[in-house]
NUROPA-524921 format. One record per atom (N, C-alpha, C, O): residue in three letters; x, y, z. Coordinates in steps of 0.001 Angstrom, whole numbers. Layout:
! residues N
atom resn = Ala&u = X&v = Y&w = Z
...
END
This chain:
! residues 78
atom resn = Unk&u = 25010&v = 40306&w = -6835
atom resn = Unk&u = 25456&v = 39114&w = -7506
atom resn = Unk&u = 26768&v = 38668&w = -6883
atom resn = Unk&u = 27735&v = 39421&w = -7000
atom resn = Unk&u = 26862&v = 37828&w = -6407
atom resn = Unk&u = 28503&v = 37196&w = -6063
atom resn = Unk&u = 28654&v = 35934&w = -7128
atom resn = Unk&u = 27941&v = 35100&w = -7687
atom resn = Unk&u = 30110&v = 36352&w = -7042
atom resn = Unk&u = 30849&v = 35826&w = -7813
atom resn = Unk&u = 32144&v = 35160&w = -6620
atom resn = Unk&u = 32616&v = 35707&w = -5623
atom resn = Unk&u = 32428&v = 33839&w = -7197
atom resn = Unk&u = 33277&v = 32821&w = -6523
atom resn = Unk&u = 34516&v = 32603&w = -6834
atom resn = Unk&u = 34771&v = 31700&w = -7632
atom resn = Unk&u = 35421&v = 33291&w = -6337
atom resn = Unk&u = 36894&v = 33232&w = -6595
atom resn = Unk&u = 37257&v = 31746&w = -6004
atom resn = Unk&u = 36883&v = 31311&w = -4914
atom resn = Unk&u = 37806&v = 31287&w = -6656
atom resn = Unk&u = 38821&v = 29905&w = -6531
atom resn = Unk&u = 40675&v = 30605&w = -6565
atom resn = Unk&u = 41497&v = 31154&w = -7298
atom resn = Unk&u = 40462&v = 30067&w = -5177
atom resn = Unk&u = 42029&v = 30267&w = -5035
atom resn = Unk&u = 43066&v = 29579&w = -3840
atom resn = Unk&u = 42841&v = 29896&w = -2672
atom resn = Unk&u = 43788&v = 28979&w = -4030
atom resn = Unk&u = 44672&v = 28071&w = -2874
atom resn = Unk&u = 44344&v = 28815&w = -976
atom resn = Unk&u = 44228&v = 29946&w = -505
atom resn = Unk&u = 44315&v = 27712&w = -550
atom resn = Unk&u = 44473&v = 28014&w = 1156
atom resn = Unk&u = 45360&v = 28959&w = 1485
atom resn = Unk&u = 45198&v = 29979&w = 2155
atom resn = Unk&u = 46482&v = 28454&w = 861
atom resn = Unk&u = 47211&v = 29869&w = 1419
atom resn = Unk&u = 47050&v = 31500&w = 1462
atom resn = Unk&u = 47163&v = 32306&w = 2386
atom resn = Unk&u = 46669&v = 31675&w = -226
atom resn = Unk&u = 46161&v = 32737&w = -748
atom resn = Unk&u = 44885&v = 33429&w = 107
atom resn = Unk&u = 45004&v = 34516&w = 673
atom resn = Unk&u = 43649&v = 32638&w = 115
atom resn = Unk&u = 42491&v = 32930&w = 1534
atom resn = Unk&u = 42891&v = 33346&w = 2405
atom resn = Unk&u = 42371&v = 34337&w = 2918
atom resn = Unk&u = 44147&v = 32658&w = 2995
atom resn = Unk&u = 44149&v = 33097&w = 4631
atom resn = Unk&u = 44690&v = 34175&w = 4483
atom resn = Unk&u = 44188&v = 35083&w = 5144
atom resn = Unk&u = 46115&v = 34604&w = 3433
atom resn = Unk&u = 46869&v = 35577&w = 3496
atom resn = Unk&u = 45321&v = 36856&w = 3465
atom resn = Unk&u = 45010&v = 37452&w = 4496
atom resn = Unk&u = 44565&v = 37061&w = 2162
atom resn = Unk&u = 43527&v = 37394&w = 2129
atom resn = Unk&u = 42880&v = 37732&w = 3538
atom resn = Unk&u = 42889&v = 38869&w = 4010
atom resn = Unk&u = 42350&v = 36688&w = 4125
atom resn = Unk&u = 41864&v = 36878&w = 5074
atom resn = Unk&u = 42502&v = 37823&w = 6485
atom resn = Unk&u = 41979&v = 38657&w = 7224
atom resn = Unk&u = 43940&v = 37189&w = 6408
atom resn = Unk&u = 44562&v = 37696&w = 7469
atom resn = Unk&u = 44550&v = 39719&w = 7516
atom resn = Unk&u = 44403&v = 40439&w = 8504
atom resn = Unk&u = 44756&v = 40104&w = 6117
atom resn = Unk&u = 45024&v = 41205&w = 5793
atom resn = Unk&u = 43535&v = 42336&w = 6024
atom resn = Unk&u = 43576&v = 43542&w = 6270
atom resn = Unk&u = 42071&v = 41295&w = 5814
atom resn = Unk&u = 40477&v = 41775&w = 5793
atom resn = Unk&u = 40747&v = 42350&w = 7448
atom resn = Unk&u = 40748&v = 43504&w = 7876
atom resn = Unk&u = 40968&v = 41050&w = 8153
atom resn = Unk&u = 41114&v = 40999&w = 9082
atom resn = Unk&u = 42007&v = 42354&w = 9897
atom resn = Unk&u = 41503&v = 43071&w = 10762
atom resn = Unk&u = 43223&v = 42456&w = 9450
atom resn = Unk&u = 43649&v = 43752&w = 10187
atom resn = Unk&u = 43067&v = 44905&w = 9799
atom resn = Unk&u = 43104&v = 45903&w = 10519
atom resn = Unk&u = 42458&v = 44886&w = 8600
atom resn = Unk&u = 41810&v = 46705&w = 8152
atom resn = Unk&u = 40292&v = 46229&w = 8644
atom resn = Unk&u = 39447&v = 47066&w = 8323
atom resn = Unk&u = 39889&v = 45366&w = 9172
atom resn = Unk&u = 38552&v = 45287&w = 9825
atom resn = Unk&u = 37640&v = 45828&w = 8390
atom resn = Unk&u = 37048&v = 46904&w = 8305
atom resn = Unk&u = 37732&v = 44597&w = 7162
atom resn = Unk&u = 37249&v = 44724&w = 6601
atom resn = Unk&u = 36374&v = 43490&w = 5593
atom resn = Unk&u = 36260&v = 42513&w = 6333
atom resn = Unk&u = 36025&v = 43317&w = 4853
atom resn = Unk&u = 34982&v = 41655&w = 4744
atom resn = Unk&u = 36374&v = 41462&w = 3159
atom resn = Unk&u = 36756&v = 42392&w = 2449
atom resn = Unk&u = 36760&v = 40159&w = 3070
atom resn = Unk&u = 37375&v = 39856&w = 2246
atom resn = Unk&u = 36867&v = 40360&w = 685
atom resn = Unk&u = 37533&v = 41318&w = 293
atom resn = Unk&u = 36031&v = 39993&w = -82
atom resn = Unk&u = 35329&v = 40708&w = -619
atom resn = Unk&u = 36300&v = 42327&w = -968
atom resn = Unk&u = 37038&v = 42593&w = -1917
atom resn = Unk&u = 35990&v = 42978&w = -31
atom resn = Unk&u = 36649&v = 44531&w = 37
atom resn = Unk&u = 37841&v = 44018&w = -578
atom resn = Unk&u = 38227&v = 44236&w = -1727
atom resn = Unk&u = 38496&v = 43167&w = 488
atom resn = Unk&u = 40114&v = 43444&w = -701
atom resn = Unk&u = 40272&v = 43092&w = -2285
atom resn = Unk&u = 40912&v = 43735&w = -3118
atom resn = Unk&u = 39476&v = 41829&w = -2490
atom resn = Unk&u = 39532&v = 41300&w = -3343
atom resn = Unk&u = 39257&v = 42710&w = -4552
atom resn = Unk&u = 40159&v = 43142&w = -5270
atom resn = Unk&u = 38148&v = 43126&w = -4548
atom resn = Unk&u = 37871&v = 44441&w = -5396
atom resn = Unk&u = 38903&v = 45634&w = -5353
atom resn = Unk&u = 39388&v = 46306&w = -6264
atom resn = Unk&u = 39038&v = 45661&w = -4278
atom resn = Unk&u = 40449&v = 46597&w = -3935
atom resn = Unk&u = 41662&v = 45709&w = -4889
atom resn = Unk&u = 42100&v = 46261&w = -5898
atom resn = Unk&u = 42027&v = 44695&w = -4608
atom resn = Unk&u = 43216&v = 44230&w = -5581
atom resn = Unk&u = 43176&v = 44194&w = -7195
atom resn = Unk&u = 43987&v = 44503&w = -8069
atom resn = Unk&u = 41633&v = 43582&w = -7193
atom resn = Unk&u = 41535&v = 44034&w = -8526
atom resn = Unk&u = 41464&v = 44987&w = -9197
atom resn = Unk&u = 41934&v = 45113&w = -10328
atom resn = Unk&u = 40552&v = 46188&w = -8253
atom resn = Unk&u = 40666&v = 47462&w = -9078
atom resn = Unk&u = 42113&v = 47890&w = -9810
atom resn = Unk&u = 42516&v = 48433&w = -10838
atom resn = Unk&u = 42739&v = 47127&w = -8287
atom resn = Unk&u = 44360&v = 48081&w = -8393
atom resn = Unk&u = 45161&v = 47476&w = -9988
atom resn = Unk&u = 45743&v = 48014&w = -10929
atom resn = Unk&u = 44766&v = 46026&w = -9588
atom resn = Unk&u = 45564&v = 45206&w = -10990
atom resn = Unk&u = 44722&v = 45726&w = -12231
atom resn = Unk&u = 45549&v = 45743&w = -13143
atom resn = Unk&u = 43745&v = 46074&w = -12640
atom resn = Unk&u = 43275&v = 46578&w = -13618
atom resn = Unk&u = 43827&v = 47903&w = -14046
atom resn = Unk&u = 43986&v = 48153&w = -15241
atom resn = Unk&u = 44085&v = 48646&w = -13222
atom resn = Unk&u = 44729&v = 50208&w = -13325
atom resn = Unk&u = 46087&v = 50003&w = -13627
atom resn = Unk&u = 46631&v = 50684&w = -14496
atom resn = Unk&u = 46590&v = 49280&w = -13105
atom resn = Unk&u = 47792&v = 48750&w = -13821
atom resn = Unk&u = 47829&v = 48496&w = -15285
atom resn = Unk&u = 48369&v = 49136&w = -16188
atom resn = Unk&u = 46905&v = 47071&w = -15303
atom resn = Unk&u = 47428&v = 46727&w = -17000
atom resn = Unk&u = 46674&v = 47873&w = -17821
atom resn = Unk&u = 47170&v = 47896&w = -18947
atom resn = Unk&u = 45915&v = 48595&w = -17725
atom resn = Unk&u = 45277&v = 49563&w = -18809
atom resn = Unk&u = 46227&v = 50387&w = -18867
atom resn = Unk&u = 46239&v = 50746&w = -20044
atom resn = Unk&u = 47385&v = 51137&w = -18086
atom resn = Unk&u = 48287&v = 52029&w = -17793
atom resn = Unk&u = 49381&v = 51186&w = -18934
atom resn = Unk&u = 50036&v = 51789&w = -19783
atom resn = Unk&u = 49400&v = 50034&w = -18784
atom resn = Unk&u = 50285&v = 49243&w = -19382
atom resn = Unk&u = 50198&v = 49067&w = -21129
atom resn = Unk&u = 51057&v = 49010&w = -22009
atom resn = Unk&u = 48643&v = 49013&w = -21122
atom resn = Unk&u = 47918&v = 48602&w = -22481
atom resn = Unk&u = 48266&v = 49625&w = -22943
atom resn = Unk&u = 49315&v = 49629&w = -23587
atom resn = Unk&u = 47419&v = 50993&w = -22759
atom resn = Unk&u = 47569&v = 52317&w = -23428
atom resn = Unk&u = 49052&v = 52829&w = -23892
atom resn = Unk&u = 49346&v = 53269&w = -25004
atom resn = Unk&u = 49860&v = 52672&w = -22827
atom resn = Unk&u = 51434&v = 52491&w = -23081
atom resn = Unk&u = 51568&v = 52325&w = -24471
atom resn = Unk&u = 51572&v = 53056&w = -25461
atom resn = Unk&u = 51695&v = 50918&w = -24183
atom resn = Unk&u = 51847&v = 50251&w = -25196
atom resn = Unk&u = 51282&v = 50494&w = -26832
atom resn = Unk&u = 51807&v = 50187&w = -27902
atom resn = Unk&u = 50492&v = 50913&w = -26642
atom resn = Unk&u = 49455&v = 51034&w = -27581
atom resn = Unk&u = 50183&v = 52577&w = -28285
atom resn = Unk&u = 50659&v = 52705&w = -29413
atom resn = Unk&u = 50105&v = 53281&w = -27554
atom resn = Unk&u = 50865&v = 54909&w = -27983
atom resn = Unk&u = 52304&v = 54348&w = -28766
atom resn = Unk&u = 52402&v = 54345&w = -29993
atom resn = Unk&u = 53447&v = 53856&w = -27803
atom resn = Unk&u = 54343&v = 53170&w = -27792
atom resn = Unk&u = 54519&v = 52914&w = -29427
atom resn = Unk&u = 55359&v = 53440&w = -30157
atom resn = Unk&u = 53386&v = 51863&w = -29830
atom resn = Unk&u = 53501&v = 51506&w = -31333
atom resn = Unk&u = 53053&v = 51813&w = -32525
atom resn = Unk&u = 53260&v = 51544&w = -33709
atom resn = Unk&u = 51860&v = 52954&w = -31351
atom resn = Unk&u = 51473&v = 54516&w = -32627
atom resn = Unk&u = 52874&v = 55358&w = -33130
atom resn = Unk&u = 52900&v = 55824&w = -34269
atom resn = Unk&u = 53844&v = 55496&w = -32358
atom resn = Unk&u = 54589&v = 56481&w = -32559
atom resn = Unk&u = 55789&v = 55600&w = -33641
atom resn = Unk&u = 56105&v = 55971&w = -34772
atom resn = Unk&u = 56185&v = 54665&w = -33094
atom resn = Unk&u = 57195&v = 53610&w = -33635
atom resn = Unk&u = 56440&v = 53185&w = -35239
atom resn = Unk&u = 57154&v = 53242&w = -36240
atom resn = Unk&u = 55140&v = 52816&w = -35346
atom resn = Unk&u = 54692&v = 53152&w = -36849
atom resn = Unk&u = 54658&v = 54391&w = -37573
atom resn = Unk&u = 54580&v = 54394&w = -38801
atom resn = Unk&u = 54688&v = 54993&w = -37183
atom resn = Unk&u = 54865&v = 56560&w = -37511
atom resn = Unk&u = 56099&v = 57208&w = -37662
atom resn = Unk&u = 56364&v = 58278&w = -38210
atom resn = Unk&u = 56839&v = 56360&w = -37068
atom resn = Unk&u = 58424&v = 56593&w = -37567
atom resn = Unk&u = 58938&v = 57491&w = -36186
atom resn = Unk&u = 60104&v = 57888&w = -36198
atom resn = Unk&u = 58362&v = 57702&w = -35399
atom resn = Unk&u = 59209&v = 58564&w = -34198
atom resn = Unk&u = 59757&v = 58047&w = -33278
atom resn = Unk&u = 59213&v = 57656&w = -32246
atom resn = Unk&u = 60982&v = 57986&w = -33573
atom resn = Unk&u = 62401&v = 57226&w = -32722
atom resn = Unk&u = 62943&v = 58470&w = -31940
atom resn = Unk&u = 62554&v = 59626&w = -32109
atom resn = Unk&u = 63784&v = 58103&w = -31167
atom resn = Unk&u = 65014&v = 59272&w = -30446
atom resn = Unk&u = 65934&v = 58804&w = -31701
atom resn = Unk&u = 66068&v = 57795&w = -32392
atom resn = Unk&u = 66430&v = 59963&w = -31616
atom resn = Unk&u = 67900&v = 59896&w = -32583
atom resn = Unk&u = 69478&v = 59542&w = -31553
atom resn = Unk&u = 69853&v = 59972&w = -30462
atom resn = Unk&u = 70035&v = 58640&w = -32470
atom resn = Unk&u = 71337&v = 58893&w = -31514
atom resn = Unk&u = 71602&v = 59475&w = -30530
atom resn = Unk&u = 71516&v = 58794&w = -29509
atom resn = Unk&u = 71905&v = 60508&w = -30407
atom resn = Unk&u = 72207&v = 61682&w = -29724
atom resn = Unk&u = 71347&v = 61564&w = -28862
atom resn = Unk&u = 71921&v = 61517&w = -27774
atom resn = Unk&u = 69558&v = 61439&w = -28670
atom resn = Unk&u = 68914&v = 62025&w = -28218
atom resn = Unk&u = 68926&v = 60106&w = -26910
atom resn = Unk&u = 68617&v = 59807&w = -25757
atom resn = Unk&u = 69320&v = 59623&w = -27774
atom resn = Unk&u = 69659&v = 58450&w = -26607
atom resn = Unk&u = 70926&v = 58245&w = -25894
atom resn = Unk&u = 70907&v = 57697&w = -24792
atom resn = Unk&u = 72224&v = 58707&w = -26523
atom resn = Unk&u = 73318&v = 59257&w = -25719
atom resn = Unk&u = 72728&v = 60118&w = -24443
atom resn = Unk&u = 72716&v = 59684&w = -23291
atom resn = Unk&u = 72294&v = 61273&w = -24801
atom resn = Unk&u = 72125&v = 62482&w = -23526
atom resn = Unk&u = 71143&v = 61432&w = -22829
atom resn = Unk&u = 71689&v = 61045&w = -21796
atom resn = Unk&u = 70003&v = 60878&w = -22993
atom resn = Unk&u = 69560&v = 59547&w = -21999
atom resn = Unk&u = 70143&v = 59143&w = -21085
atom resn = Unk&u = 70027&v = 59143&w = -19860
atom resn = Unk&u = 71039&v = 58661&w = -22073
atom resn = Unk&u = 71789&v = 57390&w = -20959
atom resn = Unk&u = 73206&v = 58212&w = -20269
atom resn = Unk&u = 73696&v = 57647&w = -19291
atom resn = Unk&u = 73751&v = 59276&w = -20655
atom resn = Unk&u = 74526&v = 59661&w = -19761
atom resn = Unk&u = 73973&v = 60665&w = -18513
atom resn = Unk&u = 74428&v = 60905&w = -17395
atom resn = Unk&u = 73059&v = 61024&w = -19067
atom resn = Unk&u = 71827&v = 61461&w = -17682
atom resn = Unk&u = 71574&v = 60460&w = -16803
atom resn = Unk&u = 72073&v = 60723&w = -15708
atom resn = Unk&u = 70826&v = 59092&w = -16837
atom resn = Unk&u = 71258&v = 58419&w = -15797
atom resn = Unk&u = 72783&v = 57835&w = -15417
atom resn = Unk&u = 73073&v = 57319&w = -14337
atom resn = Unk&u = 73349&v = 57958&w = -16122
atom resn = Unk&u = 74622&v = 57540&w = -15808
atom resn = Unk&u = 75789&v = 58765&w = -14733
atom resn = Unk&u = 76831&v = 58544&w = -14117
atom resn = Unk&u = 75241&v = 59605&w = -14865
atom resn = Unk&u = 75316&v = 61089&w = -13530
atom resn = Unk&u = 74587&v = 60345&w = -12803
atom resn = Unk&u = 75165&v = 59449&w = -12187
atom resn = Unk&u = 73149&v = 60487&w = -12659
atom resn = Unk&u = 72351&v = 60196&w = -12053
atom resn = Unk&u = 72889&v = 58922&w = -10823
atom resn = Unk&u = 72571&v = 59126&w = -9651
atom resn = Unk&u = 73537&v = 57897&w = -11106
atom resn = Unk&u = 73504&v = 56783&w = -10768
atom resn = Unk&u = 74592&v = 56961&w = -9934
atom resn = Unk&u = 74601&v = 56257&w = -8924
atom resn = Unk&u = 75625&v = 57821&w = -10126
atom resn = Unk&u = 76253&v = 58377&w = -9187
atom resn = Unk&u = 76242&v = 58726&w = -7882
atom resn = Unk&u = 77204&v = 59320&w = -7394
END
């Protein structure tokens, strides 16, 4: 089944230019980019999602436990 991406000239060629050096059919990248952007936002979603399991549930850092945080990167940054 193909499916028809609509996307500016520029975008194609960049596309293209890139098929082109891995000697590969545009197509390939396109699935390749998307896979990649999908693995992203689900990494992002689930995050998130835990993120506001815990925050309804009441589990914060305490003071303290965000002091030693931030003066850990603050060595760190050193």
């Amino acid at each position: 089944m193909k499916i028809a991406f609509l996307t500016d000239n520029a975008n194609r060629d960049e596309l293209d230019g890139i098929a082109i050096g891995m000697d590969r059919e545009r197509s390939y990248i396109l699935n390749e980019a998307i896979a990649a952007y999908l693995e992203v936002q689900q990494w992002q979603l689930q995050d998130t999602r835990k993120a506001i399991e815990e925050a309804d549930g009441g589990d914060f850092a305490s003071d303290r436990e965000v002091q030693q945080a931030f003066a850990k990167y603050k060595r760190d940054a050193r």
